[in-house]
C-alpha positions in Angstrom: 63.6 157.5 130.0 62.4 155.4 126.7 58.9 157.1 126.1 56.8 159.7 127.4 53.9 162.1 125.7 55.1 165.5 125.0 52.5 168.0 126.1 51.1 170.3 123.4 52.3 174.0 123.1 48.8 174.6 122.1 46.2 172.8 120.8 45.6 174.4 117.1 45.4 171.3 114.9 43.1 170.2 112.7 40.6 166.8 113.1 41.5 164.3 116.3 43.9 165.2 119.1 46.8 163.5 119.0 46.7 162.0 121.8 44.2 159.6 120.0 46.6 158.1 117.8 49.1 157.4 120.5 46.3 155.6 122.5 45.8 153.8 119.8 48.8 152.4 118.8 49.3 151.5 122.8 46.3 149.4 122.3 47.4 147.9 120.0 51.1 147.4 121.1 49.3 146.0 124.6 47.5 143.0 122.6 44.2 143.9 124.9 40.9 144.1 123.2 38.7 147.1 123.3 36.7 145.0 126.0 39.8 144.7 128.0 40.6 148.0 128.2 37.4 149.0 129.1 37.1 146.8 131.8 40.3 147.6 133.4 39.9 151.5 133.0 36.3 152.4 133.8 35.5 153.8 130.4 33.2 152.6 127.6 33.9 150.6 124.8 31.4 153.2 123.2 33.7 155.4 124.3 37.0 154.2 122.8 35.4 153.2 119.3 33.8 157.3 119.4 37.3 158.3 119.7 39.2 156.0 117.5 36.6 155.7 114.6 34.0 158.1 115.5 33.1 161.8 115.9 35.3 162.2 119.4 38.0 164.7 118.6 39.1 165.5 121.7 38.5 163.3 124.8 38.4 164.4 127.8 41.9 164.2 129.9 39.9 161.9 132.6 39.5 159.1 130.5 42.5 159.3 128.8 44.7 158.9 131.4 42.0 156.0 132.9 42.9 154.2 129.8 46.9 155.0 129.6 46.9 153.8 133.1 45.0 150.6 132.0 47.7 149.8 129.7 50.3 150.2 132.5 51.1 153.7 131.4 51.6 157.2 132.4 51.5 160.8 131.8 54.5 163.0 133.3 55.4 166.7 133.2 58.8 167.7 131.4 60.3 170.8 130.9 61.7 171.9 127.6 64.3 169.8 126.7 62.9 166.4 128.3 63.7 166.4 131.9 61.4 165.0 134.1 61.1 167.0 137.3 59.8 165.1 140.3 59.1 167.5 143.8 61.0 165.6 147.0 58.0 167.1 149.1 55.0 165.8 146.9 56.9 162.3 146.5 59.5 161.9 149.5 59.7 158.1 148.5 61.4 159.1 145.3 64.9 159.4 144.6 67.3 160.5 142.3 69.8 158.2 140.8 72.3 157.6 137.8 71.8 155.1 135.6 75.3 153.4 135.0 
């Protein structure tokens, strides 16, 4: 696995979430405009500039994972010490294998 978010313990920090900064810097990395992520995620230009230069300190979980998966991205649950855990029932397409 080459990147993933790690989920917060708890969310005692001071100014913007961080999640704001890591948007960010996928924005950037992507190459798309503000317009382009806008248009392709369903949320505001006002919206982005409010949380990357404006008063937004922490954005709603909605339309942060709109934009991540604009920018062909994606949030996933791991336990302590980084494994991703995937249920067979929820996702029976899904399989486990090695990489070699």
């Amino acid at each position: 696995m080459t990147g993933y978010l790690k989920p917060y313990r708890s969310y005692v920090f001071r100014g913007k979430d961080p999640v704001i900064d890591i948007l960010r810097t996928a924005i950037k990395d992507s190459g798309k405009s503000y317009q382009e992520v806008a248009d392709e995620s369903g949320v505001a230009v006002g919206t982005l500039s409010n949380w990357f230069s404006g008063p937004t300190e922490r954005p709603k979980f909605s339309t942060v994972n709109a934009v991540a998966r604009s920018l062909e991205k994606e949030f996933i649950l791991v336990d302590s010490k980084h494994v991703v855990r995937k249920s067979p029932r929820a996702m029976p397409h899904l399989k486990l294998v090695t990489r070699g």
